[in-house]
Structures are given as C-alpha cells and as structure tokens.
C-alpha positions, 0 to 999 in steps of 0.5 A: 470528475476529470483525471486529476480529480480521480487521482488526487481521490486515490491518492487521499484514499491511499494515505487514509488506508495506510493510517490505520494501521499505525493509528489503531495498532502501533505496535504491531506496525512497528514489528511489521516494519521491522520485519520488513527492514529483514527482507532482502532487496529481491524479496521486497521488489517481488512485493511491490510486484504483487502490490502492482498486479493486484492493483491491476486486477482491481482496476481491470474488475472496476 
C-alpha cells in the first residue's frame, strides 16, 4: 500500500469516525458544539494541540 493509499484509508476513517456521533446521538452533537462555539480561541487551539499530540503518540505506538 503506497502513501496515497494510506492517506486516503485515513482519512475515509476520520469521516466515518466523526459520523457517529451526529448520526447516533443528534443531540447531544448538537449541545456539544454549541459548547464548543462558547470556548475562546486560546481554548480551542490548546485542543487541537492535544488532538495533535495524541495523534503523535499514536502513530509513534503503531
């Protein structure tokens, strides 16, 4: 499997994981976000950074 293939697996992966919620609990997605919209721009970056280290951290295990 070459590289394009790997990332395209990703990334069919990350829109089939980020589905479940909204498909299966519609609500609570929706109170998420809204929770979401509250935070301030600090706040949301310091997530993505944790998004990002944890993605790291997985990749580094695999």
């Amino acid at each position: 499997m070459d590289w394009m293939q790997s990332l395209a697996l990703a990334f069919a992966l990350l829109l089939i994981l980020e589905g479940l919620l909204p498909l299966f609990a519609p609500r609570l997605w929706k109170q998420m976000f809204a929770q979401l919209l509250q935070l301030r721009e600090g706040q949301l970056r310091f997530c993505g950074l944790l998004c990002i280290a944890a993605g790291l951290l997985v990749l580094i295990w695999l």
